[in-house]
N, C-alpha and C positions, 0 to 999 in steps of 0.2 A: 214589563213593569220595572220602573228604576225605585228603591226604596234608599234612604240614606240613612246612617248609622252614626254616633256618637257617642264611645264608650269611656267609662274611666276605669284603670284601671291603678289599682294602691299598691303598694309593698305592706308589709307587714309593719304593725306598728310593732314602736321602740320597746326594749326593755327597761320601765322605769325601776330596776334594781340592777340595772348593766355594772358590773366588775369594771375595776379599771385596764389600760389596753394591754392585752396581753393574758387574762384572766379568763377570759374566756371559754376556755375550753380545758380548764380545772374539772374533775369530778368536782360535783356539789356534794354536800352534807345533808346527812337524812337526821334524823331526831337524834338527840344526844350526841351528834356529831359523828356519829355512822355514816360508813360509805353505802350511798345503795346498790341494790344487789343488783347482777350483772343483766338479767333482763332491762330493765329502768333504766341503765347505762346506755346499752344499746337503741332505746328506744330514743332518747336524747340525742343521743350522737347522730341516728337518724334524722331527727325534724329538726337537727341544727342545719344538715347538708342540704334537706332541701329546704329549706327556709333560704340556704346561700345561694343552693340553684335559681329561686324564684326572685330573689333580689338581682341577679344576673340576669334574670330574663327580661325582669324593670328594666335595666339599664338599656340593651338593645332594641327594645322597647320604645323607648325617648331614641334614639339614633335611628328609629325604623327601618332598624335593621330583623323583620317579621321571623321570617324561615329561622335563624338562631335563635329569637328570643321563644318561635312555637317549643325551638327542643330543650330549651329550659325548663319551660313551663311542664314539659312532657312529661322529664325527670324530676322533677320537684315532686312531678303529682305520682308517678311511678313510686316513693317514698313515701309520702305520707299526700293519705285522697284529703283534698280541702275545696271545699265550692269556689275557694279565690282563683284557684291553678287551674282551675275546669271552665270558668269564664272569662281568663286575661288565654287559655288556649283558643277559646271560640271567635274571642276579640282578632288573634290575631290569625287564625284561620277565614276570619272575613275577610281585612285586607289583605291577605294573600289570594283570594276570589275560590276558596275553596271552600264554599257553601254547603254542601253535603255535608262536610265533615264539620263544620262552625253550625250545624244545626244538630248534629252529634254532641257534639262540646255542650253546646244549650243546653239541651235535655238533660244531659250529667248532670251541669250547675242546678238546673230547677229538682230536679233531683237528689240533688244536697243539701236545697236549705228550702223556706215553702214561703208562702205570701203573709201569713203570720208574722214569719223575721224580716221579710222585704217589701212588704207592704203593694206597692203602686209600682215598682219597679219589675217585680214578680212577673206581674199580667203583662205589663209593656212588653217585656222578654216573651211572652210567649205569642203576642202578637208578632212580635216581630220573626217570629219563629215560622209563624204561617205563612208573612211574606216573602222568607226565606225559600221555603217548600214552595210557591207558586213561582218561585224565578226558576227552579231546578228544570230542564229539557227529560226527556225521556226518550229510553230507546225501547221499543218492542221487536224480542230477537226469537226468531227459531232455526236451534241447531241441531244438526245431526252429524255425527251421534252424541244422544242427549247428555252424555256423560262427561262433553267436554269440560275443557277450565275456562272462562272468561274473566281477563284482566282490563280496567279502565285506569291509561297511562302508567301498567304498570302494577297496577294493586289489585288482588284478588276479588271479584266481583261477587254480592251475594248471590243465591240462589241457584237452582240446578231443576235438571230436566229441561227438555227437547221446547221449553216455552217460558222465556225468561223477559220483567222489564225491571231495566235498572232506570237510576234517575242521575243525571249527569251535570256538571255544573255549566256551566252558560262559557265557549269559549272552541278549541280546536281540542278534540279529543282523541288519543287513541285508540282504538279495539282489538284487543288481542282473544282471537279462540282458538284454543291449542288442545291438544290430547295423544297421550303418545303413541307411536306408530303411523300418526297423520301429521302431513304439512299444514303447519298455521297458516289461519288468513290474519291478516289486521285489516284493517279500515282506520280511514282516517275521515272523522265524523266535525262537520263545523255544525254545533249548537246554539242554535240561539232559546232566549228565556223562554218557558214555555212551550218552546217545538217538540213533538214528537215523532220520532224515525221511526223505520220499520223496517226490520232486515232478515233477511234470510239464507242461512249460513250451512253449506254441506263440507264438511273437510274431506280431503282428498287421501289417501290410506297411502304410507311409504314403503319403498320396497327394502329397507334399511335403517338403522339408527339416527335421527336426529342429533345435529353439531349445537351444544346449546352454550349460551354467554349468561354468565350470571353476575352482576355486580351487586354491591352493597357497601353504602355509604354509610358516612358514623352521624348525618344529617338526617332526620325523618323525613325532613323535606327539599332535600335536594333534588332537582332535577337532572335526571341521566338521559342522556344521547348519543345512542349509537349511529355510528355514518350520518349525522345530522339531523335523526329523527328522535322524537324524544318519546323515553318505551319505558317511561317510571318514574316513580318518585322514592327516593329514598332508598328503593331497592327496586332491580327488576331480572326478571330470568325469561330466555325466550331465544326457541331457534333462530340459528343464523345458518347460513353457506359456512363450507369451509374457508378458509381466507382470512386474508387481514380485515379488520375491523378496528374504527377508530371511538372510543370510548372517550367523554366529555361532557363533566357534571357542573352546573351550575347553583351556584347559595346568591337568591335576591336577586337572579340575571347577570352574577357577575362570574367566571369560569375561576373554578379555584381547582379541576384536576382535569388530565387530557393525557389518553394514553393509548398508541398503537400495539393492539395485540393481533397476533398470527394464529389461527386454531385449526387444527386439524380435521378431518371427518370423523366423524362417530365419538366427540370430546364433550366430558362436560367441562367449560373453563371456567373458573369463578374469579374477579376481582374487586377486593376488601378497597375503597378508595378512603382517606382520610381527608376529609374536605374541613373539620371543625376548626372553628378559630379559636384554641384554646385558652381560659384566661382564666386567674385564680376567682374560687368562687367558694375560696372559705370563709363562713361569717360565726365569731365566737357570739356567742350569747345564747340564751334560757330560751326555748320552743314554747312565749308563750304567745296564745289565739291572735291569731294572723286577722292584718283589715284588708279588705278590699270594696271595692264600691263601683257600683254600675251603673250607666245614666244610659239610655238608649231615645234620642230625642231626633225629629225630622230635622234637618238640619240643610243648609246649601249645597255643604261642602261634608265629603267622610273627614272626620279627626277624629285621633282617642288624644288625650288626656293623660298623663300619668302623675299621678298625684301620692307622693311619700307622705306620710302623719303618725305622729305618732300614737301610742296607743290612747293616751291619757290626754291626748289634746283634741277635743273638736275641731273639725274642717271647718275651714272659713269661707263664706260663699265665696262662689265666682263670678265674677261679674263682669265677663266676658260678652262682647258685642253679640254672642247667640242667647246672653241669659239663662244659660247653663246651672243650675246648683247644683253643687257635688256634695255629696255628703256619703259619710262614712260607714259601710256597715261591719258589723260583726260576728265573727262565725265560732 
C-alpha cells in the first residue's frame, strides 16, 4: 500500500519587539531595570540556540537536504521539547523512508499538543499514523541464546528473550545478532510493505575474544559502511576479522568520510568520524512561542512545503494547483 504525504513545515514566528542588529543577545531587563537572575538567563540563552538550530534546520529543509536538517531538528528539540521540532523530525524522517521512526516522531507531536489546539489536522495525523504502521514489514525472530543483542542497520533493536518481532521499514535491511563469546550472524533481509519474515537464529560460541569496529558519526543519520555493506546509522559497533577494513559514511547518498583502518585480533577499535556540515546557527532574539503548522493531504506527488511567517501575521492561503491551505498553528 503506497499512501502520499504533504507537510508544511514553519519556522518560528518573528519577534515583533526584535532589537536592532546586533542587540540581540544583550541580557534583557527585569522590572525596574534589574538583570534577571541567572537561572532565566540560562534558560533564554537556551531557547535562543535552539530556536537558531530549528531555523537551520528550515533552511536545509527548503534545499532537501533531510539527514542534516533531521539533526537540527534533533538538537533543537534536545534543548527545548516543542511539538514544532517533534513534527518537522517526523516530516523529515518520512522523506528519508524511515517510517518506524517518523511514526515515533508522530506520536511525540500528538503527544504535545491534542485535537482541541489542532482541530482536523490532529485526526488526519493519526490516520495517517496507521497507514504508516500497515506499510512497516515485520520480522518474527527466534534466538538462542535468548540473551543475545539484536541490531536493525545498526541500532539497537527493542525487546529480548529467545522470541522477538520487531517491525522494519519497507527496503534492504540489515540484521545483526550478536552476544559476547559468540560469532554474529547478520542477514541481510529485502522487505517489502507488509511482509512478514521468519527466522531462526542459533549463534555459534567462540574459542576467543571478538575483533570489534565501532564508529560514530556527529550525523544521527548518517549512513556507515564497512567493506561496502551498510551496518548503521549514525553509529554502529560490530565484530569484524582481524584485517583491514574500509570504513565510508554517507549524508543524503553523498560520501563525506572514507577511511582504511588495520585491527588487530582481540581489539576494540573505535572511530569518531566528523561528517557535519558545519554553519553558523546563531539567531539573536527573544524565545517567544514558536509557529509551525501541519497539512497532511493525498496528494500525486510527496512535497513538504516550508513556510516562514511571522508571529503577528496570518498565513496567506495557498493556492497551489493541489489546493493546499496552510495555515498557521500555535504552540
Amino acid at each position: 500500500m503506497l499512501f502520499w504525504f504533504a507537510g508544511v513545515v514553519q519556522a518560528q514566528g518573528g519577534d515583533p519587539d526584535a532589537t536592532a542588529a546586533g542587540e540581540g543577545d544583550r541580557e534583557p531587563l527585569g522590572e525596574a531595570g534589574e538583570r534577571p537572575d541567572a537561572p532565566q538567563a540560562q534558560e533564554d540563552a537556551r531557547a535562543r540556540e535552539a530556536r537558531g538550530l530549528f531555523e537551520r534546520g528550515i533552511s536545509l529543509s527548503d534545499e532537501e537536504r533531510w539527514s542534516e536538517a533531521l539533526e537540527y531538528f534533533r538538537r533543537s528539540r534536545a534543548l527545548l521539547e516543542r511539538a514544532s521540532s517533534a513534527f518537522n523530525m517526523a516530516v523529515a524522517l518520512f522523506r528519508l523512508g524511515r517510517y518506524q521512526e517518523a511514526v515515533q516522531a508522530f506520536d511525540d507531536y500528538l503527544g504535545l499538543t491534542s485535537a482541541d489546539e489542532d482541530g482536523a489536522r490532529y485526526q488526519e495525523a493519526q490516520r495517517y499514523l496507521r497507514d504508516m504502521r500497515a506499510n512497516l514489514g515485520r520480522l518474527v525472530l527466534t534466538v538462542v541464546p535468548p540473551e543475545a543483542s539484536v541490531y536493525v542497520d545498526g541500532v539497537p533493536a527493542s525487546g529480548e528473550g529467545g522470541h522477538r518481532e520487531l517491525h522494519l521499514d519497507p527496503g534492504s535491511r540489515n540484521i545483526t545478532i550478536s552476544l559476547d563469546g559468540y560469532r554474529a550472524r547478520r542477514l541481510n533481509l529485502p522487505v517489502l510493505e507488509g511482509q512478514v519474515h521468519e527466522r531462526s537464529i542459533v549463534l555459534e560460541a567462540l574459542p576467543g575474544g571478538d575483533t570489534v569496529l565501532g564508529v560514530q558519526a556527529d550525523v544521527a543519520d548518517a549512513v556507515i559502511e564497512v567493506d561496502g555493506a551498510r551496518v548503521g546509522v549514525g553509529s554502529a559497533e560490530l565484530p569484524v576479522e582481524p584485517g583491514s577494513h574500509r570504513i565510508e559514511i554517507f549524508v543524503d547518498g553523498s560520501s563525506r568520510y572514507s577511511e582504511e583502518v588495520e585491527l588487530e585480533e582481540g581489539v576494540f577499535h573505535r572511530v569518531d568520524a566528523s561528517v557535519m556540515d558545519d554553519r553558523d546557527t546563531t539567531f539573536f532574539g527573544s524565545p517567544w512561542p514558536w509557529i509551525v503548522g501541519g497539512v497532511l493531504v493525498a496528494a500525486a506527488v510527496l512535497s513538504v512545503a516550508l513556510v516562514v511567517t511571522r508571529q503577528n501575521d496570518p498565513l496567506e492561503d495557498y493556492n497551489g494547483t493541489t489546493g493546499v491551505v496552510l495555515e498557521g498553528l500555535r504552540f
